[in-house]
N, C-alpha and C positions, 0 to 999 in steps of 0.2 A: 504493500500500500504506500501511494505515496505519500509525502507530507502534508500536500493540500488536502489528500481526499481524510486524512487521518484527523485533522483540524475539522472539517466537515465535520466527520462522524463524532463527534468529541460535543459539538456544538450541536448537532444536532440530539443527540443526547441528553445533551444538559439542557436542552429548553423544552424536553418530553413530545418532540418532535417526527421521530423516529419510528413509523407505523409497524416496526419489526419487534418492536417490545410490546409486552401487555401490559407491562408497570414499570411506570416512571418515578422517577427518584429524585427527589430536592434536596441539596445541603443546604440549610438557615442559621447563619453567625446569628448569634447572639450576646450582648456584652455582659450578660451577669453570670453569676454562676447556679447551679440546677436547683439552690435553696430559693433564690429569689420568688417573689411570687409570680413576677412578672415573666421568670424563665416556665413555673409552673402549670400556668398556663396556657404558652405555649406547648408544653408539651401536650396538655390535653385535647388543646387546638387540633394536635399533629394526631393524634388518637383518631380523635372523631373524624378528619380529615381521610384517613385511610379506611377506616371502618363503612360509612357512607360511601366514599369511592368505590368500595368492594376490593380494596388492596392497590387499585388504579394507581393511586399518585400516594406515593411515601413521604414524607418529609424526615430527613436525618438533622437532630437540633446538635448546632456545633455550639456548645453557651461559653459563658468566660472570656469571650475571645480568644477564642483555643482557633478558630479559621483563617477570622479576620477582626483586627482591633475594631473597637468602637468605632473612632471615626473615620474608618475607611471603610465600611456595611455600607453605607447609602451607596459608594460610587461602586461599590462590588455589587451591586444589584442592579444595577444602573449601565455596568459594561458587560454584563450578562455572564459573570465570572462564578455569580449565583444568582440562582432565580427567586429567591425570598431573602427579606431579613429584617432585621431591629434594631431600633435605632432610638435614643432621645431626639425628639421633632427640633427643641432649641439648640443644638449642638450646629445644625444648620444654620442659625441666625445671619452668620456673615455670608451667606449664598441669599438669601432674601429676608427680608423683617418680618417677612410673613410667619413665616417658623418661628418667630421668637414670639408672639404674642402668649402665647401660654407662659411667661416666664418674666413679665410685665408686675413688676410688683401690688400688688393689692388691686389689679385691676379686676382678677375674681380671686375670690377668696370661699373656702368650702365646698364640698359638693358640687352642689346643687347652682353656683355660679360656675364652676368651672366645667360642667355639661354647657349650660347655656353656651358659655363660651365656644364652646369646641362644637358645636350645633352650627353658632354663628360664625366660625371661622375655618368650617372643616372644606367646604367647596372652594374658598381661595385656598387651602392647603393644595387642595387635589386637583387645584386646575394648574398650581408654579411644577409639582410633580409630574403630571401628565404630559407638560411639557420636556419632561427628561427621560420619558417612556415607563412610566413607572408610577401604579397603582396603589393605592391605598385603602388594606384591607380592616383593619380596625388598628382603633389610637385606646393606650390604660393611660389613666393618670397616677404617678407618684402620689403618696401622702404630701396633707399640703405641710410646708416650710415653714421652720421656726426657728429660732435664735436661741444658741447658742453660746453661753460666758460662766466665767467663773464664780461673778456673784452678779446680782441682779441689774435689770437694765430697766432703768424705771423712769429715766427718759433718754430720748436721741443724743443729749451729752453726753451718758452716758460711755457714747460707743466713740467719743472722740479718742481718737488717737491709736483706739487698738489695733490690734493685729490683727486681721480679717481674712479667713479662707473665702476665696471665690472661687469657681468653678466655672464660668462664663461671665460673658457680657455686661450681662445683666448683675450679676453680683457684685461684679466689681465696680458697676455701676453707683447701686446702692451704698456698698461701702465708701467711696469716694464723699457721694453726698452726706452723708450721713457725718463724713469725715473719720471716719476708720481709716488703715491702712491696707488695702486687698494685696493679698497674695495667690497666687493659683496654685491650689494644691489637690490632688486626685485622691480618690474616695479610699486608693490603697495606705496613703503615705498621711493619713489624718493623724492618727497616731503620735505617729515621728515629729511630723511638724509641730504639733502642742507639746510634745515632750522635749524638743531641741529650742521651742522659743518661737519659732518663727510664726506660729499664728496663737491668738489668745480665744478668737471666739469663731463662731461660723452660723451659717443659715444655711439648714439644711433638714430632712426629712427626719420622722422620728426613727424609720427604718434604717437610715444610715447613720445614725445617732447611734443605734440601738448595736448595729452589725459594729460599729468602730471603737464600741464599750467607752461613752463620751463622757460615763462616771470617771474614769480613771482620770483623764483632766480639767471636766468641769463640772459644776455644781448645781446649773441651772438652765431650766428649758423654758422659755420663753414660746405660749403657742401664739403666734404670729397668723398664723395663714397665709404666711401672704403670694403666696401661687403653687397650683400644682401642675409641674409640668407634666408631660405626657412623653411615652414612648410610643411609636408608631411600627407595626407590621406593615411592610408594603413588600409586593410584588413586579415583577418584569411584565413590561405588558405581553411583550410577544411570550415569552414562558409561559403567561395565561390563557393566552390564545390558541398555544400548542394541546391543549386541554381536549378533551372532547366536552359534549356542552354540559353533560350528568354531571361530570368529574367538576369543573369549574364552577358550575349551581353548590355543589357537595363543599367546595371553597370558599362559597361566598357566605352559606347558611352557616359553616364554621364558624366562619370568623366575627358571623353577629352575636353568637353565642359566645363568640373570646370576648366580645367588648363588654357585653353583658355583665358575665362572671370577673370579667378583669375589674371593673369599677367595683364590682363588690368587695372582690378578693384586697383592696385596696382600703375600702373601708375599714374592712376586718386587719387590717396591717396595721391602718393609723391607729386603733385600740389595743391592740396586741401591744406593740413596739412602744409606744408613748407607756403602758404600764408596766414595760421592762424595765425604761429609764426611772419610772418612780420607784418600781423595787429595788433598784441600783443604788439606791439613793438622792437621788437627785430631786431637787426641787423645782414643779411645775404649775408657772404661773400661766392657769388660763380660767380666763383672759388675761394677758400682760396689762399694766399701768396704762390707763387711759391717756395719759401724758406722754407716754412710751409709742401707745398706737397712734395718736391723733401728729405726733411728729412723723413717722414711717409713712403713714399715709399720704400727708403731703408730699414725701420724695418720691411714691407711687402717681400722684396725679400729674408732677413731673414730668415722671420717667414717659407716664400715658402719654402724654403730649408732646413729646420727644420723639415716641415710638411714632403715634399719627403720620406726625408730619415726614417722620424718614420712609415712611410703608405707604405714604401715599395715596389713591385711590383704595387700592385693596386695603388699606389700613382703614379706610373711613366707612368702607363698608362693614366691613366686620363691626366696628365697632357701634354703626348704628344699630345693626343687627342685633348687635347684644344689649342696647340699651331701652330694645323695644319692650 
């Protein structure tokens, strides 16, 4: 075989093209590891996935970034390297501001806002993606985000001068404003960084609070709310198209049932993990100091107004959409 036809066959394989097989086979990177809930579900995704198909379409879950790191999923599904994958939506932000709207501080805040939200902004999601050939099968939201410090934060002074974990844009956003100092530290190296000095407090989920044992350096959880971001399954469009039409319906019905169970599966985290931290010890102010939220908020209507105007048209929809 030559090389060209060997490429062919390779591709045509990987996108479940190939009418010489009865069962085709997806690798799906994933960036957590198989405890997460967010990996959990996917697996169950990939269960029901194959069960429905009648064995048709396999999905093999690569989690951990054991395939492909985090932020190289979206373009690994995208140059058809793999035909599914997952990914946090705002890790995108600097490709369009559209993906960062979930990550918009206090622009929704619980639940039952950050559905709206993603109701109101899931068709500009999947019309910037469509454009890069790639489908979106359902979005979970992380638990929402809260502050993290040694001792209490009971107003935005408070957080002057500290040393601040951020993790994107947005973080490091907030901390600037707020006049913290951001640092960019990844979910592995929390730890270390609170134990060496280099950051004192962070915003971030009870879940990775909870996974990063955040009694060991700090003493108090501030619940904040103040957004929950979302992690996104999406698909190849032509990989989806390689489908027959059972097999593809059997995908779609999956995946309404991943979003389903994933929002809950989510609820059920933020209670679990938020009363880990308190058995840990830690002290959990919620609601935080009214003088605390009523300053974060105004660096949230900020940041709102910042976001608008950088996202532009799509930015104003969305956000009329959500304020209906």
């Amino acid at each position: 075989m030559s090389k060209n036809s060997l490429a062919v066959a390779i591709l045509a394989g990987a996108f479940g093209a190939a009418p010489a097989f009865a069962q085709t086979k997806w690798d799906m990177p994933t960036p957590y590891p198989d405890a997460n809930f967010h990996t959990q579900n996917i697996m169950q995704f990939a269960e029901e996935v194959k069960k429905a198909s009648g064995g048709k379409l396999e999905i093999k879950i690569h989690s951990n970034g054991s395939l492909f790191k985090h932020p190289e999923i979206k373009n690994a599904v995208r140059g058809g390297q793999v035909p599914i994958g997952e990914f946090l939506v705002s890790l995108l932000a600097n490709e369009n501001p559209v993906f960062e709207v979930d990550s918009v501080p206090f622009l929704a805040t619980g639940y039952d806002d950050a559905r709206k939200l993603w109701n109101a902004s899931r068709a500009q999601v999947e019309k910037v993606l469509d454009k890069e050939g790639l489908m979106v099968l359902y979005a979970v939201p992380w638990p929402p985000q809260g502050l993290y410090a040694k001792s209490e934060l009971k107003s935005p002074d408070d957080m002057k001068g500290l040393k601040f974990r951020a993790y994107n844009t947005a973080t490091q956003k907030l901390a600037s404003l707020a006049g913290a100092v951001p640092t960019q530290v990844e979910v592995p190296d929390i730890p270390q960084a609170f134990t060496t000095g280099r950051v004192e407090s962070m915003i971030t989920s009870p879940s990775t609070g909870a996974n990063s044992k955040a009694w060991d350096f700090v003493k108090h959880y501030h619940d904040t709310q103040a957004w929950l971001p979302k992690n996104a399954v999406v698909v190849n469009k032509r990989a989806f198209r390689g489908l027959d039409e059972a097999t593809r319906q059997a995908v779609l019905d999956a995946a309404k049932r991943a979003e389903t169970r994933g929002w809950e599966m989510s609820m059920k985290e933020t209670a679990e993990k938020t009363a880990v931290l308190k058995q840990n010890g830690m002290t959990i102010h919620s609601p935080p100091s009214p003088e605390l939220m009523k300053g974060l908020k105004a660096i949230g209507k900020q940041m709102t107004d910042e976001w608008v105007k950088k996202a532009g048209a799509d930015g104003q929809a969305i956000l009329k959409a959500y304020q209906k």
